[in-house]
N, C-alpha and C positions, 0 to 999 in steps of 0.2 A: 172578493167582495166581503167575505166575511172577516176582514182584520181592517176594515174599517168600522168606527163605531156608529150608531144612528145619532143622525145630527140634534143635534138636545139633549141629549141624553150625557150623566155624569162620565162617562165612558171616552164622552168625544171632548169635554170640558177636559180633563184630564191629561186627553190626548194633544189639546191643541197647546195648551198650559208646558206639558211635555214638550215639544216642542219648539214652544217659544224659545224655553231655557235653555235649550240645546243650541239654536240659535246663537243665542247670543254668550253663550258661554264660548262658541266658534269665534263670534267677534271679538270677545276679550282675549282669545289664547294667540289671532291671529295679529291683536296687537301688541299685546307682548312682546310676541314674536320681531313687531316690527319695532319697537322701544330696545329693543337687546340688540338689533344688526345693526340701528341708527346710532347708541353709544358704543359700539363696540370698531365702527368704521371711524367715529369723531376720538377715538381716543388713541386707536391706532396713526389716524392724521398729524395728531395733535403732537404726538411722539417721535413721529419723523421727523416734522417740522420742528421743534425745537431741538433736537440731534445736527440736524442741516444746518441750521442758523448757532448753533456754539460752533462748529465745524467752524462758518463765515467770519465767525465777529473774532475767533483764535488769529483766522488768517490774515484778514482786516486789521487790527490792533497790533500783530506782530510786523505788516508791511508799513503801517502809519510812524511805529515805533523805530524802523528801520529806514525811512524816507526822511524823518523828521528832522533838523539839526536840533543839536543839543538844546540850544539855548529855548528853542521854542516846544519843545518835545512836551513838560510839565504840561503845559498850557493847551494844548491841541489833544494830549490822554486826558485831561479833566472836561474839556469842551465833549470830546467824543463819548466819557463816562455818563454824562448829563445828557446827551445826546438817546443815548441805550436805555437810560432810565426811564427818559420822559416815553421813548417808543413803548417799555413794556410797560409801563401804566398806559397807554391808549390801548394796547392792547388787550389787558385786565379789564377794563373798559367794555371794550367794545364785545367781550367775550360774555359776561356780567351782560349788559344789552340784548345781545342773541338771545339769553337763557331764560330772561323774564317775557321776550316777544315768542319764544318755541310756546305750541299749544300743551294744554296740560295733556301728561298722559292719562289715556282711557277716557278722553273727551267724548268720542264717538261711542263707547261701547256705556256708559252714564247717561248721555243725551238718549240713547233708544230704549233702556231701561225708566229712563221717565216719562217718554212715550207712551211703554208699554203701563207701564203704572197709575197713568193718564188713565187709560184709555180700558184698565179692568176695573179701575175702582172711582172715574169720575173724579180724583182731588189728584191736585197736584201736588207734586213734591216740594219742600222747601227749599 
């Protein structure tokens, strides 16, 4: 009982102040934590899948190129070029889209620090 401080006292003010920050200094490291496996899984994703898909549009292009007769062959590589394009710009797109709807990082570990800020000094934060 003697390494708790008497409640009121600067001892326990200190203490609790201590603590908060410990706290939340946990919540920030723990989101980090989860900010660094969430980019580091989307990048490794990100990498296979376009590996995979040059792999497809090689083997795609060289059978279209080989099915194709002559005369029409120009016309059906420029259609499928146009084809490729427009997909990776939706996919730019929709990639650009995810990134503005993803929560900002450290939302959680801000939001409780203005709680906390709230809530020892009565004014809110801007």
């Amino acid at each position: 009982m003697a390494d708790t401080p008497r409640l009121g006292s600067l001892a326990s003010l200190l203490h609790g102040l201590g603590a908060l920050l410990f706290n939340r200094a946990e919540l920030a490291r723990l989101e980090w934590q989860e900010q660094q496996e969430r980019l580091l899984l989307q990048t490794m994703l990100a990498g296979l899948a376009v590996l995979l898909l040059l792999a497809a549009l090689i083997a795609l292009l060289l059978f279209v190129a080989l099915v194709t007769p002559a005369a029409w062959r120009a016309t059906v590589m420029g259609a499928l070029a146009l084809l490729l394009a427009g997909s990776g710009i939706g996919l730019l797109l929709a990639l650009r889209r995810r990134a503005e709807r993803a929560p900002a990082a450290f939302a959680s570990t801000l939001q409780e620090l203005r709680k906390d800020w709230q809530a020892l000094s009565g004014k809110e934060l801007p």
